[in-house]
Z-matrix of the N, CA and C atoms (Angstrom, degrees):
N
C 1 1.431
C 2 1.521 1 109.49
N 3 1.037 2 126.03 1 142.63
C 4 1.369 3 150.51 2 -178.25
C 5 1.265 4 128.44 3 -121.03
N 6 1.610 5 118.79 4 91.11
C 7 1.598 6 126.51 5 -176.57
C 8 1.733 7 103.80 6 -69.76
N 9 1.499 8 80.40 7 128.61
C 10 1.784 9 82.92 8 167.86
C 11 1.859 10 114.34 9 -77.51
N 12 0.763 11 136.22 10 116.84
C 13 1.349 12 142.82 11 -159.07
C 14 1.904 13 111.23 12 -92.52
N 15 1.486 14 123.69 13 80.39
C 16 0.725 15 128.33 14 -162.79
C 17 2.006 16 117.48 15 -60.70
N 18 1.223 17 116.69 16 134.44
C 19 1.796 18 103.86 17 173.01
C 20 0.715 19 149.12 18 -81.19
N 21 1.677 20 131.03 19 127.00
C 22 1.087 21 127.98 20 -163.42
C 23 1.548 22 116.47 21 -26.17
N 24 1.444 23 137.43 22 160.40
C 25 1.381 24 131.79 23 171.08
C 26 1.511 25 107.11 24 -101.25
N 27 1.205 26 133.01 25 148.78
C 28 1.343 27 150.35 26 -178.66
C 29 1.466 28 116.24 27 -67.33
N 30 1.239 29 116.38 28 139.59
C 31 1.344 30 106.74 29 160.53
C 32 1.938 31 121.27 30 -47.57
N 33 1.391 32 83.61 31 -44.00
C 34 1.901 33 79.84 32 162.36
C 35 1.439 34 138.35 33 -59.87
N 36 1.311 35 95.95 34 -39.49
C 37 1.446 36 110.08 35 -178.91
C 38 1.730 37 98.48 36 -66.88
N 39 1.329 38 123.96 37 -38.16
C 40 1.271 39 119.99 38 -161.35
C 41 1.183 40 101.14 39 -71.11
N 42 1.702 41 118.48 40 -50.71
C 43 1.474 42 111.57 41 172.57
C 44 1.786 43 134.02 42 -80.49
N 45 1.327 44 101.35 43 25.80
C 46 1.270 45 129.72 44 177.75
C 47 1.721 46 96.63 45 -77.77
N 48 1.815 47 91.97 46 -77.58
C 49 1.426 48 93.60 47 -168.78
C 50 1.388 49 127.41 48 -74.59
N 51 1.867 50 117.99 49 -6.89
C 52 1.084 51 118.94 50 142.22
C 53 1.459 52 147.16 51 -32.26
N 54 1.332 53 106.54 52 -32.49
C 55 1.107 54 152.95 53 -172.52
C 56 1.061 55 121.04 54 -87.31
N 57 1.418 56 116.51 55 -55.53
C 58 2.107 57 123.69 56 -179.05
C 59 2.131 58 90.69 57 -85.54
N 60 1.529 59 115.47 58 -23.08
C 61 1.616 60 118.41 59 149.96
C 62 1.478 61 107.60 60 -16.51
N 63 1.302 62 81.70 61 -108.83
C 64 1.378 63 104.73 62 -169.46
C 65 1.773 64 124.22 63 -77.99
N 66 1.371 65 125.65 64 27.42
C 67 1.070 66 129.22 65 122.38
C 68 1.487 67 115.97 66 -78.01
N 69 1.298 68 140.66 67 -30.87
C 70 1.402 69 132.19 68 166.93
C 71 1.039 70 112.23 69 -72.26
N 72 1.382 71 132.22 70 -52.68
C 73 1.823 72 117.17 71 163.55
C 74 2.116 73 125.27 72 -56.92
N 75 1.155 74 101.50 73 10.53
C 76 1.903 75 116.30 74 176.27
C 77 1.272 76 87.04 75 -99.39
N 78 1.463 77 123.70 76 -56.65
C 79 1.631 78 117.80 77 -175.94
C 80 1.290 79 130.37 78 -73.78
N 81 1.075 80 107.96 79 -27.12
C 82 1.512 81 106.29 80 165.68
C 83 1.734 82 118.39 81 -98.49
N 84 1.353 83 110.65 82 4.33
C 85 1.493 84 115.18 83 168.80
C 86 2.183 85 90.89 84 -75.58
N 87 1.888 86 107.41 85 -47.80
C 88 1.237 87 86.38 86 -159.55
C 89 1.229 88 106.86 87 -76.13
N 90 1.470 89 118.41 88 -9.63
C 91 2.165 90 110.73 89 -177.72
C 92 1.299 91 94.98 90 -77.72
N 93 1.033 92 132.98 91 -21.27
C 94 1.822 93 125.55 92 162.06
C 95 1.311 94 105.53 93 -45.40
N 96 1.283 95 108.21 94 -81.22
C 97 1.575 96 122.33 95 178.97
C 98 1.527 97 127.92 96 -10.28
N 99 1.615 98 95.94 97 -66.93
C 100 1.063 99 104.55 98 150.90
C 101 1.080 100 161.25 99 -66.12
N 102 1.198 101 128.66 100 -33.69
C 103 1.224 102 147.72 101 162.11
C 104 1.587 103 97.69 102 -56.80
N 105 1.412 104 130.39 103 -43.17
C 106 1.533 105 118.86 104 -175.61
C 107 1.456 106 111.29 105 -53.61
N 108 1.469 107 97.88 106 -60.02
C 109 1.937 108 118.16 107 175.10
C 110 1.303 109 109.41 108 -34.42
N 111 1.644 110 103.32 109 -46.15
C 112 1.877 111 110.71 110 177.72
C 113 1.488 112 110.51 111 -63.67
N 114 1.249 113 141.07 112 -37.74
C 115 1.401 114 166.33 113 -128.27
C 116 1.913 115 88.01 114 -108.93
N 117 1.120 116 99.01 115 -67.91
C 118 1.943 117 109.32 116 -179.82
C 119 0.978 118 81.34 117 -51.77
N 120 1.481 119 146.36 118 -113.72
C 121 1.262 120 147.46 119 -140.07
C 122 1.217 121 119.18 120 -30.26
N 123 1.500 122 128.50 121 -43.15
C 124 1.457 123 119.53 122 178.76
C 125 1.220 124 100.95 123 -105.93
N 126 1.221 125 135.46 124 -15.61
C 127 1.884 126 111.05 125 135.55
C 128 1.224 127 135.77 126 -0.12
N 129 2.098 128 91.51 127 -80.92
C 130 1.496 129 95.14 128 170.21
C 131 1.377 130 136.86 129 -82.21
N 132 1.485 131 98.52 130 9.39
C 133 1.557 132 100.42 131 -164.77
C 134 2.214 133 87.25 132 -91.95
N 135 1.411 134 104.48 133 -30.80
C 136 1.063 135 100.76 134 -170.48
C 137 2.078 136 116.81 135 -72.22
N 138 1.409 137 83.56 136 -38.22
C 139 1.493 138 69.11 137 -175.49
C 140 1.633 139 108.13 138 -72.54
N 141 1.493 140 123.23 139 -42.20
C 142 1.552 141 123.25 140 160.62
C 143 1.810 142 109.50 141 -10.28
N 144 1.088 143 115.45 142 -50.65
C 145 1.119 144 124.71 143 -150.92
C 146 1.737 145 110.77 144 -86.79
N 147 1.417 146 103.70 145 -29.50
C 148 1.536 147 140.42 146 161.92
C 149 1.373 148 96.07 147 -63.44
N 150 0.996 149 152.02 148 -80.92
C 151 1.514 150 158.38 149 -139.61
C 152 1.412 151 95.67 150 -80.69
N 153 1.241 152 131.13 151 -48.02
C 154 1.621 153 143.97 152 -179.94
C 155 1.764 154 95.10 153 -63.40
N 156 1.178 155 126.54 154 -56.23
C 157 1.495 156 132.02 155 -162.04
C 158 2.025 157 90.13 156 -65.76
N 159 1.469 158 101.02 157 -55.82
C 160 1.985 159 91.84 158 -165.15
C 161 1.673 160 92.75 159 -58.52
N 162 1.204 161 122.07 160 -45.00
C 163 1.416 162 129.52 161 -168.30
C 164 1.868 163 108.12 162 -27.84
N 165 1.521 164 94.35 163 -72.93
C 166 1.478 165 119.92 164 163.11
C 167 0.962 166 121.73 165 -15.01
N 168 2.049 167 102.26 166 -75.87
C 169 1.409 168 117.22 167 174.42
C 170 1.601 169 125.07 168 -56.82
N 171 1.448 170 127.90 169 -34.29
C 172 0.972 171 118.89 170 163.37
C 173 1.755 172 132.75 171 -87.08
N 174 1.332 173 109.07 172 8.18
C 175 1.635 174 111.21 173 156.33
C 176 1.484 175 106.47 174 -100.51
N 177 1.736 176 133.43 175 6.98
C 178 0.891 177 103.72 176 179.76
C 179 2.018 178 90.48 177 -111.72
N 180 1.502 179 109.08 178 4.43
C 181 1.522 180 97.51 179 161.05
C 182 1.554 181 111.44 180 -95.43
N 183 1.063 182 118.77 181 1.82
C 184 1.370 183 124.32 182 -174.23
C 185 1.622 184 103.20 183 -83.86
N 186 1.222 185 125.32 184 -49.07
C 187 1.274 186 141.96 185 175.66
C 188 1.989 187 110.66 186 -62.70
N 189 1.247 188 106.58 187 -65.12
C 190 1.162 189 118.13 188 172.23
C 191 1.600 190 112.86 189 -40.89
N 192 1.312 191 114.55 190 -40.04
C 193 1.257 192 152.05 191 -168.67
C 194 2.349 193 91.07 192 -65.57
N 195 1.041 194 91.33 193 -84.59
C 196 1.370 195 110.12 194 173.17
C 197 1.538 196 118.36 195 -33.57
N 198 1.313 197 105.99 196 -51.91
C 199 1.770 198 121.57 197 175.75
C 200 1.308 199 98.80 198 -60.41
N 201 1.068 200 137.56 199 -58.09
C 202 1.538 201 122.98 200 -167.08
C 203 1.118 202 99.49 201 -85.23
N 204 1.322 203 154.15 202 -35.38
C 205 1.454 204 147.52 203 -171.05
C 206 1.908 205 90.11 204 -60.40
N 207 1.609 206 107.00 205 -64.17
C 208 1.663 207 96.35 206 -177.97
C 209 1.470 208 120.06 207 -53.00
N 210 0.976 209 133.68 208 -30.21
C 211 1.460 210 139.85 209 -160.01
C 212 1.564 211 98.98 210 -81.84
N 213 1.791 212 107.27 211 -50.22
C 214 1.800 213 86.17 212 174.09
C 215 1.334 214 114.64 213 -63.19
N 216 1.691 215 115.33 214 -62.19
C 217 1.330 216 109.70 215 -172.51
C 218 1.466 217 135.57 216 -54.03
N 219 1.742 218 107.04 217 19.25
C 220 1.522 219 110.63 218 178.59
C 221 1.747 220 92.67 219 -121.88
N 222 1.149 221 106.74 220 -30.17
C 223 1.861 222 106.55 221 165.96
C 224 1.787 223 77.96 222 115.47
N 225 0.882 224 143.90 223 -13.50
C 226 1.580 225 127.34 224 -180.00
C 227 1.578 226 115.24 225 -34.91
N 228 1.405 227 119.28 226 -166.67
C 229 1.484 228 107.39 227 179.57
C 230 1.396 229 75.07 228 -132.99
């Protein structure tokens, strides 16, 4: 059997891939970035939308609320 005997790597080579490194950690620091900024945005769009929905729900028990209060106090059924 016969090991293929791989070569040492270079000081270049080392700071080669140092290099194609940390240009891939700059790019994925900024798709972080972004994606957070993206993340805030429908955050607030989501809870907005939450606050609008209970909003709703409680003028439509408020109302509901009202209908039966009038209906007894007029004797209706």
């Amino acid at each position: 059997m016969t090991s293929s005997a791989q070569p040492e790597p270079t000081l270049g080579d080392v700071i080669s891939k140092l290099d194609d490194l940390s240009s891939d950690v700059e790019r994925l620091t900024k798709d972080v970035e972004a994606k957070n900024t993206q993340f805030e945005k429908w955050d607030g769009r989501l809870w907005g939308l939450t606050l609008g929905l209970i909003g709703t729900a409680w003028t439509a028990i408020f109302a509901a609320s009202a209908v039966v209060i009038t209906r007894i106090l007029s004797g209706g059924n």
